[in-house]
C-alpha positions as CSV (number, residue, x, y, z in Angstrom):
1,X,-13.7,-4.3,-15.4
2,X,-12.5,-4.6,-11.7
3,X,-11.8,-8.4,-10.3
4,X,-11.0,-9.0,-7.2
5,X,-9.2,-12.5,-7.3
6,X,-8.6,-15.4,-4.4
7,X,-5.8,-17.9,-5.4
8,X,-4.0,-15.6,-7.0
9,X,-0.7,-17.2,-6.5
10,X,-1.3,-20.7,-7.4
11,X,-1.0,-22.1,-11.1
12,X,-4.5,-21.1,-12.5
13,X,-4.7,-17.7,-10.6
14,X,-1.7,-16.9,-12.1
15,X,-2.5,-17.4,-15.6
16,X,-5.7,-15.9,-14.8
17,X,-4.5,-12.9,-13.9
18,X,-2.1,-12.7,-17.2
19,X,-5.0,-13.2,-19.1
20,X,-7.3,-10.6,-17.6
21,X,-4.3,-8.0,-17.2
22,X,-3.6,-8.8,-21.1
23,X,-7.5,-7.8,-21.9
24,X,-7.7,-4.6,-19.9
25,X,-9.3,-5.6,-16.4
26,X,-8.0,-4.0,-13.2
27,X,-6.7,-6.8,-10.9
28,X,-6.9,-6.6,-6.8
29,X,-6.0,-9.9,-5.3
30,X,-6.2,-11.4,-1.6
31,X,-2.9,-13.0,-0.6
32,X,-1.9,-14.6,2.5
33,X,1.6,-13.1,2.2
34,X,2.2,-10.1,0.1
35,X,5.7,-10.5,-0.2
36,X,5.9,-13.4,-1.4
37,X,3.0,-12.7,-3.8
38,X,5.1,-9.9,-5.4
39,X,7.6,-12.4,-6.9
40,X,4.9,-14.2,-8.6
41,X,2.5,-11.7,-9.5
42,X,2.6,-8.7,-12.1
43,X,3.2,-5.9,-11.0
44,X,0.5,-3.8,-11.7
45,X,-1.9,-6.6,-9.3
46,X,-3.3,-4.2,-6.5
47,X,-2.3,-6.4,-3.2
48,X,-4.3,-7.2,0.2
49,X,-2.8,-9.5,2.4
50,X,-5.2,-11.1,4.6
51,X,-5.6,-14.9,6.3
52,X,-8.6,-16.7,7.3
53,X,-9.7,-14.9,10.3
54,X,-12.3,-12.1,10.8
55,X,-10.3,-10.0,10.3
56,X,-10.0,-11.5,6.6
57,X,-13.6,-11.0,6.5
58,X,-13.3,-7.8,7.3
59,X,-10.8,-6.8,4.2
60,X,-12.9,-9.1,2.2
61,X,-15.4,-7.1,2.7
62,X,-13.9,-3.4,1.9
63,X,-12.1,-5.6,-1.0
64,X,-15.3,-6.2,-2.4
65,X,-16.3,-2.8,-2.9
66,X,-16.5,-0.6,-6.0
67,X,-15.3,-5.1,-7.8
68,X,-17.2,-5.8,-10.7
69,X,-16.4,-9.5,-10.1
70,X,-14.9,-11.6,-7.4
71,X,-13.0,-14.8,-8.8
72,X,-12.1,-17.8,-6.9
């Protein structure tokens, strides 16, 4: 299954993601800073760096498509 995954980089998003990467889900996550996402993330995660703003909403949005789940 696709998820699309806020938080990614804290301490639960990141044990999430192990997790769900471990039983065969497909894993885009939203990140403020993509760089420094890479160092804590796998590297298989599909990346979109986007803050609060519209335009966040915006990439939320076209994020969201073709997810089977969004988890924050």
């Amino acid at each position: 299954m696709k998820l699309l995954v806020t938080g990614a980089t804290g301490r639960l998003g990141q044990v999430f993601i192990v997790q769900a990467l471990a039983k065969g889900h497909e894993i885009t996550a939203i990140v403020r800073n993509a760089e420094n996402a890479k160092l804590v993330l796998p590297k298989n995660v599909v990346l979109v760096e986007a803050g609060l703003t519209k335009e966040f909403l915006e990439k939320l949005e076209n994020a969201c498509k073709n997810q089977g789940v969004l988890v924050h």
